[in-house]
N, C-alpha and C positions, 0 to 999 in steps of 0.2 A: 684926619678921619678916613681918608683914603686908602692909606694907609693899613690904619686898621682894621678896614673892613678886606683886605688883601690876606691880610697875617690871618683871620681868622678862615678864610678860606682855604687855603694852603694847610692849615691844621687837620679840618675837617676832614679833606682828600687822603690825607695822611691815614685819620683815623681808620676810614672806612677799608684802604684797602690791607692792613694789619687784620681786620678779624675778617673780610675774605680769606685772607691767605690761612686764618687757623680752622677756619669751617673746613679747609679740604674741598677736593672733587666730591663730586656726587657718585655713590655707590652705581654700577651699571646693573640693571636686570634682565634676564631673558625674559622674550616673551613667551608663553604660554603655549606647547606645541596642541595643534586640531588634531585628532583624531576620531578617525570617521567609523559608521556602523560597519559591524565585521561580513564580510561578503565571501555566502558559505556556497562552497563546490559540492556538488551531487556526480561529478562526470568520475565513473569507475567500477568495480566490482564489491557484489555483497554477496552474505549470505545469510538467512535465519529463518525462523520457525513457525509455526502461528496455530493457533487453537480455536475450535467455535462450533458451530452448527450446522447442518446439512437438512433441505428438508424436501420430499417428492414434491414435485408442481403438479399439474393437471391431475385426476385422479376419472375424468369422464373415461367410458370404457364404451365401445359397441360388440355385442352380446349376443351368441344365438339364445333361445330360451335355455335353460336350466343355471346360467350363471346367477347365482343371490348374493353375490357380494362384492365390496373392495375394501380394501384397508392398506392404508398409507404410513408409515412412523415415521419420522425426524431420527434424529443422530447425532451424536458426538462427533466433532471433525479435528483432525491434529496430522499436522505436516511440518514439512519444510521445502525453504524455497531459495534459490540461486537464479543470479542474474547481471545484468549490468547497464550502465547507466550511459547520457551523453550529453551534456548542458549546454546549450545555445542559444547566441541573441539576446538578452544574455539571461532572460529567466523563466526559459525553455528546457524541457527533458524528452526524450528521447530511449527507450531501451529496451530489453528482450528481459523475461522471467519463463525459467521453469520451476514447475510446481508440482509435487504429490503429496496426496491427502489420506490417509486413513480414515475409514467411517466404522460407526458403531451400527449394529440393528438398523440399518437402512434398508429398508422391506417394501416392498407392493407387490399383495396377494388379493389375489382372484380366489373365490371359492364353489363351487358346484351345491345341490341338496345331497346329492351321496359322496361327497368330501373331498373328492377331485380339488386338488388345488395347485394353482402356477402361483410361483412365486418369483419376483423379480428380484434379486438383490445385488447391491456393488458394495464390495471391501474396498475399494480403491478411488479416487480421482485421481488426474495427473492434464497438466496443459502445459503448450507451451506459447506464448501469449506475447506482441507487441506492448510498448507503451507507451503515451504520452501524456506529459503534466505541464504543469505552471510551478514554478516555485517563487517563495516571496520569501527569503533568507531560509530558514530553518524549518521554514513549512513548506509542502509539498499537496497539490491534489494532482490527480492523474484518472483516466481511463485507459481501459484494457482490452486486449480481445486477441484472439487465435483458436486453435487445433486444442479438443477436448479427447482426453482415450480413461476410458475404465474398463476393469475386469470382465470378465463374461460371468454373467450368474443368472442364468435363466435356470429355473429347478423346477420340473413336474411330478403330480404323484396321480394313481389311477388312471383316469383315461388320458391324460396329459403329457403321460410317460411314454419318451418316444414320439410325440406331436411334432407337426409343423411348426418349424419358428422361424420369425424374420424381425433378427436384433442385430444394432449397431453396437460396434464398442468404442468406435467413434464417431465422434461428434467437432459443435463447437462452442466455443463461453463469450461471453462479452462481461464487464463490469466496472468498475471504479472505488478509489479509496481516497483517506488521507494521509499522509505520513509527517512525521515530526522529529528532527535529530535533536533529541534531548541531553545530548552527551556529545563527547567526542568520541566519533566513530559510530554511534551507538543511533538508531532510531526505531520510533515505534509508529504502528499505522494500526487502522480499522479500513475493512476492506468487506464490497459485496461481490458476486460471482456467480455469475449464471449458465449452466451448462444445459446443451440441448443435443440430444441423440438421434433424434425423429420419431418414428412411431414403431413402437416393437408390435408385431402378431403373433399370437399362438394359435392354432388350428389344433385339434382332436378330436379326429368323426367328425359327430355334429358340433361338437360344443368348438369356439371359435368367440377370441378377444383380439382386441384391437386399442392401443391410446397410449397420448401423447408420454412422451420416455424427453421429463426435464428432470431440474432438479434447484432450487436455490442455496446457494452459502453463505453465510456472514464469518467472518474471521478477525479475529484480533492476533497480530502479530510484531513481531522483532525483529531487526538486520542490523549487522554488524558490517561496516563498511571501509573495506581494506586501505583504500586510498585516501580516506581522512588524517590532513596532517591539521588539523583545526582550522577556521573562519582566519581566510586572509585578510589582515588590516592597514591602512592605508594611512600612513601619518604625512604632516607637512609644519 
């Protein structure tokens, strides 16, 4: 019995290691490489454009008798703007923008009862402005502030003509946006902007204005940004 219960052990062992040997190795797999969120660079140079609206702030006036009136308009606004960036810490910015603006019918008139009128108007903005933001990948907010300069357009008719005047043509802005690189290279923002000149005066004889010389903007714009070579990504 001993025996045979030997012989059929030795069979057994037999068996089993015959279909090991035709099963083969086990195929090897790689594992699976991580790939991490793409971590995007703002530190460089841009340039682009932006469109929107302009509109007077203050419009109080102090007044010898005969002034009867004010009138303020808003405006179309369209520019562009150059600048450059500096990313640190690591989702920190840093940079300088300049900026001019065209304005449409941007007006504040004064009117007399015999028709004497000052009229205040800028064809132009233009700043040159600090900046700092936060960025969180591909988003950007930021504030802003510096040196404001526009045109001279103070314009008198009848007794106005040839008046005393005391106008700045510079000033300065403060404001803040958002930006968004939607693209490679490419982003868009909305942006506000507030510009302050101080107080213009006009004098003629008796007649004599006085008030605040602001302005507000809202803008929507685009930059094109030279040093994007796309979101650097970090494998392992």
């Amino acid at each position: 019995m001993k025996k045979l219960l030997l012989v059929a052990a030795i069979a057994a062992l037999s068996s089993t290691s015959v279909l090991a040997a035709d099963l083969g190795a086990r195929p090897y797999t790689k594992a699976p490489a991580y790939v991490a969120a793409p971590v995007y660079n703002w530190t460089g140079f841009y340039i682009g454009a932006h469109v929107g609206g302009a509109f007077n702030g203050s419009d109080s006036f102090l007044a010898t008798p005969g002034i009867v009136g004010a009138q303020k308009d808003g405006s179309f606004i369209g520019g562009g703007q150059i600048g450059a960036d500096y990313q640190f810490a690591p989702n920190w910015l840093v940079g300088i923008e300049g900026q001019i603006s065209g304005l449409t019918d941007n007006n504040r008139t004064f009117s007399t009862a015999a028709g004497d009128t000052l009229r205040d108007r800028s064809d132009w903005l233009a700043s040159v402005t600090g900046r700092l933001g936060y960025t969180w990948g591909p988003g950007l907010i930021y504030v802003k502030g510096g040196a404001a300069f526009r045109d001279s357009g103070l314009r008198g008719t009848g007794a106005f003509i040839g008046g005393v005047t005391d106008r700045d043509d510079t000033g300065y802005t403060v404001g803040g946006g958002l930006e968004y690189m939607f693209a490679p290279a490419w982003s868009a923002k909305i942006e506000y902007q507030y510009y302050n000149f101080g107080t213009t005066t006009a004098v003629a004889g008796p007649l004599a204005v006085s008030y605040k010389d602001d302005m507000h903007t809202v803008k929507a714009g685009i930059n094109y940004h030279f040093n994007w070579g796309g979101p650097v990504v970090a494998k392992y």
